[in-house]
C-alpha positions as CSV (number, residue, x, y, z in Angstrom):
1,X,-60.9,63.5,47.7
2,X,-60.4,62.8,51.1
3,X,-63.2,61.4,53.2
4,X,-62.1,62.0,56.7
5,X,-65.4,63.4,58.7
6,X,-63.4,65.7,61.2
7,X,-63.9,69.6,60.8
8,X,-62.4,70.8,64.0
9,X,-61.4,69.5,67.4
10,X,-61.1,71.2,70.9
11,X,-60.8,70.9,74.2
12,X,-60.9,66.8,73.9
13,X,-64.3,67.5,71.5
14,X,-64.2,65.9,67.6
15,X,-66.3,67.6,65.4
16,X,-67.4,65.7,62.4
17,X,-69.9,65.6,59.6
18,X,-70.4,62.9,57.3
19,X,-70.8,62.5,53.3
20,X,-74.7,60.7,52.4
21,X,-76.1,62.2,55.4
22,X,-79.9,63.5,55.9
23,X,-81.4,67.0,56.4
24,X,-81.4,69.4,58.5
25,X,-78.1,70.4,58.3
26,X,-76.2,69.3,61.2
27,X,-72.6,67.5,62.6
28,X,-71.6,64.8,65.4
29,X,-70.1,65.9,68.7
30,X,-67.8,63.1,70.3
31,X,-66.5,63.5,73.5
32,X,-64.7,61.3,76.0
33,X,-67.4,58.6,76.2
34,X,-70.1,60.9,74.7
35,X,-72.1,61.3,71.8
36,X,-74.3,63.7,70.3
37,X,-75.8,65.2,66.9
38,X,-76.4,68.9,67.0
39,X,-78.6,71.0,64.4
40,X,-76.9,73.8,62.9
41,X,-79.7,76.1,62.2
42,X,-81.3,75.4,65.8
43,X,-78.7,74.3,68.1
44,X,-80.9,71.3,68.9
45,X,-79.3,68.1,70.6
46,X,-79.6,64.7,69.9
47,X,-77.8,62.3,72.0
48,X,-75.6,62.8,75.4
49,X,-73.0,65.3,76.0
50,X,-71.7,66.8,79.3
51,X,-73.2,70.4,80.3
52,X,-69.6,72.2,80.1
53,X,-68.8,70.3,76.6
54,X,-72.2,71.3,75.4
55,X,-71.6,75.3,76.1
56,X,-68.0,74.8,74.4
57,X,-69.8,73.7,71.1
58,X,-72.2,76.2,71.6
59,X,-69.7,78.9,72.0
60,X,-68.4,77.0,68.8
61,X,-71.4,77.2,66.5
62,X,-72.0,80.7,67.3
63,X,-68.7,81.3,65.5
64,X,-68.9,79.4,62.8
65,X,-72.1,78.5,62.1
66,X,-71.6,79.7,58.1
67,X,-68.9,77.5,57.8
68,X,-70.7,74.6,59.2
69,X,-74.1,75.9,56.6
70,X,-71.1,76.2,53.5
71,X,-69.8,72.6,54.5
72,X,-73.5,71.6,54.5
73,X,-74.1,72.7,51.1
74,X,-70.6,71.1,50.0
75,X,-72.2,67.7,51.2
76,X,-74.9,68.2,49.1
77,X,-72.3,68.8,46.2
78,X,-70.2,66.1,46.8
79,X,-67.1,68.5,47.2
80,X,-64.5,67.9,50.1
81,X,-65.2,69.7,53.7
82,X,-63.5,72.3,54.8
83,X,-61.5,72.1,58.1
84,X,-62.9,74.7,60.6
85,X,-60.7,77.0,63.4
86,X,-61.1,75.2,67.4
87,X,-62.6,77.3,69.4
88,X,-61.1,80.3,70.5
């Protein structure tokens, strides 16, 4: 099983989510020198991100936010994550 964190990049952003990780369900934003956690379920921000790369993962989540809930559960499982589409 592979245990690389990154789901999806874009635009310069790295999306990742990590194995042994707490609830709610939610991933890491990196980008350039930023860093962020974002809720899945609520779009709520932790950390620092710039204002346009923040509406990119928005834009983001709103089109996969099942995939991100289905990785979630695969956490919790203990199965492998699956890779999710950039942006479009």
């Amino acid at each position: 099983m592979e245990n690389i964190p990154e789901i999806s990049r874009f635009y310069g952003i790295i999306i990742k989510m990590y194995f042994n990780e707490h609830n709610p369900p939610h991933f890491h934003i990196e980008y350039q020198d930023y860093e962020a956690v974002m809720n899945i379920e609520t779009g709520e921000v932790i950390g620092s991100i710039s204002r346009r790369a923040l509406n990119l993962v928005y834009d983001w989540l709103d089109q996969h936010r099942d995939e991100l809930l289905e990785n979630w559960k695969r956490i919790e499982e203990r199965k492998p994550l699956n890779k999710i589409k950039p942006l479009d």
